[in-house]
Backbone as a printed PyTorch tensor [residue, N CA C, xyz], in Angstrom:
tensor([[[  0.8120,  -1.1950,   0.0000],
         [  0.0000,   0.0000,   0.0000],
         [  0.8600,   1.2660,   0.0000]],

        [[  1.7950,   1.4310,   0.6570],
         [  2.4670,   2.4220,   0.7590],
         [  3.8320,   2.8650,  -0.3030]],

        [[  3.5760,   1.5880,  -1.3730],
         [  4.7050,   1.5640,  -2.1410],
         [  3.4290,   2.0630,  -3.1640]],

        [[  2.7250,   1.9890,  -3.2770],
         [  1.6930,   2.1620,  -4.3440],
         [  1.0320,   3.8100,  -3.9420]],

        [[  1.1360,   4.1170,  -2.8930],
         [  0.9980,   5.5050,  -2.3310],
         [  2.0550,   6.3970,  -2.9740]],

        [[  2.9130,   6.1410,  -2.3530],
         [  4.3470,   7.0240,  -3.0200],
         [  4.6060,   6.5550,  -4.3170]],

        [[  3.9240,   5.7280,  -5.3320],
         [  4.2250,   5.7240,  -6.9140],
         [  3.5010,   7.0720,  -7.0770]],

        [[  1.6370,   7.1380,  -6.4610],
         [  0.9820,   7.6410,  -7.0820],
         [  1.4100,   9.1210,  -6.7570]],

        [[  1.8560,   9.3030,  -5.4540],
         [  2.3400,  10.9420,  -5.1170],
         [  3.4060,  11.5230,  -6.0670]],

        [[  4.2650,  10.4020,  -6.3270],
         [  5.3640,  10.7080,  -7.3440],
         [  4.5510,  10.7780,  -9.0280]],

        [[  3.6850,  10.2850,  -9.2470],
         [  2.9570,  10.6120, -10.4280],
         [  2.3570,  11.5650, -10.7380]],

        [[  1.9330,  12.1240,  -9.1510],
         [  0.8800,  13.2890,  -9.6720],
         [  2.0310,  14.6190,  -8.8580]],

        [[  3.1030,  14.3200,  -8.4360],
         [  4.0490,  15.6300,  -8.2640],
         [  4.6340,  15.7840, -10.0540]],

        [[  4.5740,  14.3980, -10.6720],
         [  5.7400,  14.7170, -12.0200],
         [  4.8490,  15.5760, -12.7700]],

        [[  3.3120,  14.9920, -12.5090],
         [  2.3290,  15.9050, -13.5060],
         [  1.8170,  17.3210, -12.8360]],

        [[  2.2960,  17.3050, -11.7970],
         [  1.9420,  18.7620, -11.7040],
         [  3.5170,  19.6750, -11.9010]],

        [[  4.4760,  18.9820, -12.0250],
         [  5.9540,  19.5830, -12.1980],
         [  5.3540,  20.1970, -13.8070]],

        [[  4.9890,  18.8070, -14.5630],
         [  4.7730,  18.6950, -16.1690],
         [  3.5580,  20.3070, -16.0700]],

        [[  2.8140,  20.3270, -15.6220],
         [  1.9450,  21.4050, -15.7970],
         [  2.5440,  22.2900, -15.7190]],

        [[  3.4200,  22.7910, -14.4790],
         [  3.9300,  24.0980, -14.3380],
         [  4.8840,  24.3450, -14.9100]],

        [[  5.6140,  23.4190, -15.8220],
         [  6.6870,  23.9010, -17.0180],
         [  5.9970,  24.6660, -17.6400]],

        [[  4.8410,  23.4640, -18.3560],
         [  3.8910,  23.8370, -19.4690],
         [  3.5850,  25.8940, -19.1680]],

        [[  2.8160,  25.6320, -18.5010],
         [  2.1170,  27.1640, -18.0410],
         [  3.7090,  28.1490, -18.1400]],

        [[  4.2700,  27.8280, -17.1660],
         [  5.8860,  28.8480, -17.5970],
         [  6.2540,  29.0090, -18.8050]],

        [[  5.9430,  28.1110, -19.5910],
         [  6.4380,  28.0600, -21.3580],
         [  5.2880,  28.8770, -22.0040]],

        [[  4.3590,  28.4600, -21.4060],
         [  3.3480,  29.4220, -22.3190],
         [  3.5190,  30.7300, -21.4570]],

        [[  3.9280,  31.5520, -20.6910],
         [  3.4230,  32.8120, -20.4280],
         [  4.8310,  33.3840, -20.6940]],

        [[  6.5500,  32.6430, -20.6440],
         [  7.0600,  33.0290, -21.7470],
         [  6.7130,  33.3100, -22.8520]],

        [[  6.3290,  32.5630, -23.7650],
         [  6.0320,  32.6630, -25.1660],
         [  5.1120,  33.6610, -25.2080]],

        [[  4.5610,  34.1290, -24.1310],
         [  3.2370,  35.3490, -24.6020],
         [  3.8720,  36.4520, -24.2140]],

        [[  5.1070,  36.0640, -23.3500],
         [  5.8160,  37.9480, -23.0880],
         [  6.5680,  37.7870, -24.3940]],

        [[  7.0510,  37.0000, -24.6260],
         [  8.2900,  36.8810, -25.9540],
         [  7.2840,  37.5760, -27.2710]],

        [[  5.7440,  37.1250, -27.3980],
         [  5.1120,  37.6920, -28.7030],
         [  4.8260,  39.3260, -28.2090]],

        [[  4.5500,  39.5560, -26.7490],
         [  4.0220,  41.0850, -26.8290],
         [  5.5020,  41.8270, -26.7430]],

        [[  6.5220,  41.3550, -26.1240],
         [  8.1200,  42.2130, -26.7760],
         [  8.4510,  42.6680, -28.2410]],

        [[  7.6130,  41.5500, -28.9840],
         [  7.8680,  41.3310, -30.3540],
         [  7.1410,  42.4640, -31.0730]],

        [[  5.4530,  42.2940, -30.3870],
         [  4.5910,  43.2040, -30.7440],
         [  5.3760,  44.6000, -30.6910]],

        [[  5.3790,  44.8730, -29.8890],
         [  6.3160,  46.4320, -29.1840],
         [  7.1860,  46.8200, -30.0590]],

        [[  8.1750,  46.0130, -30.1010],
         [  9.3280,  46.5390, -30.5110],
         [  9.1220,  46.1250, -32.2660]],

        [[  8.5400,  45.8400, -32.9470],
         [  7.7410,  46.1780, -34.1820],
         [  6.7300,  47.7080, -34.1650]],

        [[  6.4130,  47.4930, -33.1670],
         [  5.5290,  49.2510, -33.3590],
         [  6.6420,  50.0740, -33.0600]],

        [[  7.2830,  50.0900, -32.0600],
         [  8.0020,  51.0520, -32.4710],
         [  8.9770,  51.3790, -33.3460]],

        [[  9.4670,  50.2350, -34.1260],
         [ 10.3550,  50.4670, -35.0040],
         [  9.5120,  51.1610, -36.1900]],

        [[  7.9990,  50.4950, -36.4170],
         [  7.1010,  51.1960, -37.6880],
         [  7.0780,  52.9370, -37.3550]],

        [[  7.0690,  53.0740, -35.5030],
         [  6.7280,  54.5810, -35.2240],
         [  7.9600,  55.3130, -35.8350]],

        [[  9.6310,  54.5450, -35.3650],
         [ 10.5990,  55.2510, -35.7690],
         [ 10.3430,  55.3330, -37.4530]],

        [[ 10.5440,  54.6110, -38.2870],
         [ 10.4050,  54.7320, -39.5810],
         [  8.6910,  55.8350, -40.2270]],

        [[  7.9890,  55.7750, -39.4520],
         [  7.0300,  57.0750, -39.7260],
         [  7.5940,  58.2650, -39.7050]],

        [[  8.0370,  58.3640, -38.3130],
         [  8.4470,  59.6770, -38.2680],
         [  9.8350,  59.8350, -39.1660]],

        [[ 10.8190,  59.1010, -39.0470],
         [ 11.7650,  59.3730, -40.5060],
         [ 11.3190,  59.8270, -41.3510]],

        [[ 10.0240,  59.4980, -42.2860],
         [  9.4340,  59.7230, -43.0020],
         [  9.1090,  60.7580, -43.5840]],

        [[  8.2920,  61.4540, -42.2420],
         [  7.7240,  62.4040, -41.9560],
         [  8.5330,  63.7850, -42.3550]],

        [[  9.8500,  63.3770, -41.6250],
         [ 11.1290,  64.3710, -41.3550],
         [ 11.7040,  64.7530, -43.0750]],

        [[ 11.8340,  63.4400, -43.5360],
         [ 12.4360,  63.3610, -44.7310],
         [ 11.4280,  64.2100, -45.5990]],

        [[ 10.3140,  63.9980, -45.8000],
         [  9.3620,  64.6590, -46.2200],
         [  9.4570,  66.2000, -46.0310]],

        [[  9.4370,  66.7230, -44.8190],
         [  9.2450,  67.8430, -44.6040],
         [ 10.9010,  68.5190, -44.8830]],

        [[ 11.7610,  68.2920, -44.9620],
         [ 12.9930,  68.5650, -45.3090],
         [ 12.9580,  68.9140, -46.7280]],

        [[ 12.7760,  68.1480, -47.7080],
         [ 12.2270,  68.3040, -48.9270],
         [ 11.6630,  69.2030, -48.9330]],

        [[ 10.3680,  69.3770, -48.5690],
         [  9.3730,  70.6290, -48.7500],
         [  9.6500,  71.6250, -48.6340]],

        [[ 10.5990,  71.5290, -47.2510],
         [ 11.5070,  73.1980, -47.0400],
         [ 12.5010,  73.4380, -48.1470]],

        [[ 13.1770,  72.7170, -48.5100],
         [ 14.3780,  72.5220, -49.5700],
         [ 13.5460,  73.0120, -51.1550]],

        [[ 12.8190,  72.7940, -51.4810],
         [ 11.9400,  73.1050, -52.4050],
         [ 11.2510,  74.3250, -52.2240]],

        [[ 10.7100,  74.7850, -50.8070],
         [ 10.2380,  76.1760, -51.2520],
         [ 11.6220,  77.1690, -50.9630]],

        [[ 12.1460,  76.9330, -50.3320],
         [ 13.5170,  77.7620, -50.5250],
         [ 14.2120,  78.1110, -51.7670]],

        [[ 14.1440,  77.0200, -52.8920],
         [ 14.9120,  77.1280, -54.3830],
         [ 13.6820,  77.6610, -54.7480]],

        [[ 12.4260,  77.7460, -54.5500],
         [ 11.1670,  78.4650, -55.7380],
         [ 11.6350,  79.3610, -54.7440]],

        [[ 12.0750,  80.1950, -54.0590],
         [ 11.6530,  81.6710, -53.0670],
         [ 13.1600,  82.4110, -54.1940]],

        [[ 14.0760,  81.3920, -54.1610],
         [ 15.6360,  82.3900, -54.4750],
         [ 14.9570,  82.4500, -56.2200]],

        [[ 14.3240,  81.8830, -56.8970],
         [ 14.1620,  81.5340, -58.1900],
         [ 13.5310,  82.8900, -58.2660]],

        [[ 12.2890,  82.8050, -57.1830],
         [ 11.2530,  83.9450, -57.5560],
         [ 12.3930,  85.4300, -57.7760]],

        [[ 12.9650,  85.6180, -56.5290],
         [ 13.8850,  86.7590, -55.9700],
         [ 14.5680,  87.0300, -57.1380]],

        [[ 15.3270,  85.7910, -57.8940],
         [ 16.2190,  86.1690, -59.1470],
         [ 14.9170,  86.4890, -60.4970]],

        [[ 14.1240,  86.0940, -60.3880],
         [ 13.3630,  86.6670, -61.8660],
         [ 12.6320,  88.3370, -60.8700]],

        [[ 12.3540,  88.4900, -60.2310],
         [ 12.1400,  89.8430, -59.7480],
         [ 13.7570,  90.6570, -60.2200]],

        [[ 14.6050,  90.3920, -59.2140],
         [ 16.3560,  90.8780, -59.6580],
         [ 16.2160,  91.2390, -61.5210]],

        [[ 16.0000,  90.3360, -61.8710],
         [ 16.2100,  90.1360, -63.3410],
         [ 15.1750,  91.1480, -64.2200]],

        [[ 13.8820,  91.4110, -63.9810],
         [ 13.0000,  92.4290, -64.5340],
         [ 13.1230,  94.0800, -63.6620]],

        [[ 13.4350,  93.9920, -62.5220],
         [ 14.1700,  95.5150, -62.3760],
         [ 15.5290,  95.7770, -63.4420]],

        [[ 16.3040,  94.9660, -63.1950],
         [ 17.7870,  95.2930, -64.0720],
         [ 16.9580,  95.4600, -65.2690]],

        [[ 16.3780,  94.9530, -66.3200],
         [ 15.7990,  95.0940, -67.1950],
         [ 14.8120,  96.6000, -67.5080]],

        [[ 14.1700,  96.7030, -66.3000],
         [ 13.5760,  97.7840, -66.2030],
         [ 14.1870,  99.0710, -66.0420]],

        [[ 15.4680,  99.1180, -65.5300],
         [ 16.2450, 100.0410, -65.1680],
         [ 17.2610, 100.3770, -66.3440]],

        [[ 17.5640,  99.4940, -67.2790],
         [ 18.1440,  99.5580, -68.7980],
         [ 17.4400, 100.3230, -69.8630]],

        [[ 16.3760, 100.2260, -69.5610],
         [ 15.1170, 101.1450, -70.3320],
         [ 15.3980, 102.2440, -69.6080]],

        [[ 15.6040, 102.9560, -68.7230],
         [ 15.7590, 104.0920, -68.4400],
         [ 14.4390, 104.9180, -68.4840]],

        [[ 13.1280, 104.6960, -68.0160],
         [ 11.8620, 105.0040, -67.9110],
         [ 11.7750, 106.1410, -66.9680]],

        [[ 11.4600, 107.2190, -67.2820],
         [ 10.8340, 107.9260, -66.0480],
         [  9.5460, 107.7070, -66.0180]],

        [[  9.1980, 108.2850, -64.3800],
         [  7.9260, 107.9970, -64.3730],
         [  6.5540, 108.3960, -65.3050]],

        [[  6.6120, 109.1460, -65.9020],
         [  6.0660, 109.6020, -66.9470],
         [  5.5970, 109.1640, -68.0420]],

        [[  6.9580, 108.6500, -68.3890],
         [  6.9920, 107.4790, -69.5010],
         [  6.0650, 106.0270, -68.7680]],

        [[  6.5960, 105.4710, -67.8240],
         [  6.1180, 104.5360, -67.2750],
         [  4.3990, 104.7130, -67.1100]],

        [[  3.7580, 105.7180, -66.7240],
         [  2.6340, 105.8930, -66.7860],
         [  1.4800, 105.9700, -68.0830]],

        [[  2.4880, 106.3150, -69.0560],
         [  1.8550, 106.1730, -70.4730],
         [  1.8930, 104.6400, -71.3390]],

        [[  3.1550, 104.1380, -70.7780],
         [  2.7440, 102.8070, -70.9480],
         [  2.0260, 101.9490, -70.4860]],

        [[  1.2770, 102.0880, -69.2080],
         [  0.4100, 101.1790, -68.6100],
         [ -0.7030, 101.6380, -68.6070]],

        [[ -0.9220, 103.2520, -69.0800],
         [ -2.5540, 103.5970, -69.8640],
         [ -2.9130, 102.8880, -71.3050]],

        [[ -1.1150, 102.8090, -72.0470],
         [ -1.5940, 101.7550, -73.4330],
         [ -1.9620, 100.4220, -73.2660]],

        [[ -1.3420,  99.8340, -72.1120],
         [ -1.2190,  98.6060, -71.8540],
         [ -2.6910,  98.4200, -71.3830]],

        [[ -3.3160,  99.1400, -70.1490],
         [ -4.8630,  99.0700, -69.9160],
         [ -5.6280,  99.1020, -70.9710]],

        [[ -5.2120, 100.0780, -71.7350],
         [ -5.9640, 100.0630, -73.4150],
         [ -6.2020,  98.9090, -74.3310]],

        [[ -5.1970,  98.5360, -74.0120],
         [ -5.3720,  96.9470, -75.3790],
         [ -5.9410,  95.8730, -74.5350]],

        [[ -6.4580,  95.9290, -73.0670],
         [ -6.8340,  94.9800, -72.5590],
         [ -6.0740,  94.3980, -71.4270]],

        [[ -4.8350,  94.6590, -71.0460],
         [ -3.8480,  93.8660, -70.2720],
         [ -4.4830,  94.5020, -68.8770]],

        [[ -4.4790,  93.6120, -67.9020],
         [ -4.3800,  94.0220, -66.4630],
         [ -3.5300,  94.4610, -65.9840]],

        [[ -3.8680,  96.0070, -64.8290],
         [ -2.6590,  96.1880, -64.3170],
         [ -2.7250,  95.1740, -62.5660]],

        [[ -1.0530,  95.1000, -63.3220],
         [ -0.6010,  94.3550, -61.7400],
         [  0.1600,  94.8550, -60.5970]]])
C-alpha cells in the first residue's frame, strides 16, 4: 500500500511539475510575442516619423529654391527695367496703353 501511495504521489508531483513547465512556457512565449509586438511598433513609429522628417525637409528645400528663383526673376526684370531708363512719366503712359489693349494692371 504504501509503495503504491508514493508511486501515485510521485505521479501526480511529475504531472503537476509537467503542468507548471507547461504554463511557464506558455506565459514566456506570450511575453516573448508582446516584446515582439512592441518593438515592431516602435520600429514602424521610428520609420514614420523618418518619413515624416524626410518629407518635410524636402518641402523646405523646395520652397527655398522656388523663393531664391522667384527673388532672381524679380532681380532680373528691375535690371531690365532700369536699362530702359523710364521715367515715371513714360512709365505711366505705358500702362494707360497697356490698360488700353486689354492687359491688367498688376
Amino acid at each position: 500500500m504504501d509503495e503504491e501511495a508514493a508511486l501515485r504521489r510521485k505521479i501526480e508531483e511529475e504531472m503537476r511539475q509537467k503542468a507548471e513547465a507547461e504554463e511557464a512556457a506558455r506565459r514566456r512565449a506570450v511575453e516573448d510575442a508582446k516584446r515582439q509586438a512592441a518593438a515592431e511598433t516602435a520600429a514602424a513609429a521610428a520609420a514614420r516619423q523618418q518619413a515624416e522628417s524626410e518629407a518635410r525637409s524636402k518641402a523646405e528645400a523646395e520652397a527655398a529654391v522656388r523663393l531664391k528663383a522667384e527673388e532672381a526673376d524679380l532681380k532680373g526684370a528691375e535690371a531690365a527695367e532700369a536699362a530702359l531708363r523710364l521715367g515715371q512719366p513714360d512709365r505711366q503712359r505705358i500702362q494707360t496703353a497697356l490698360t488700353a489693349l486689354g492687359f491688367p494692371r498688376q
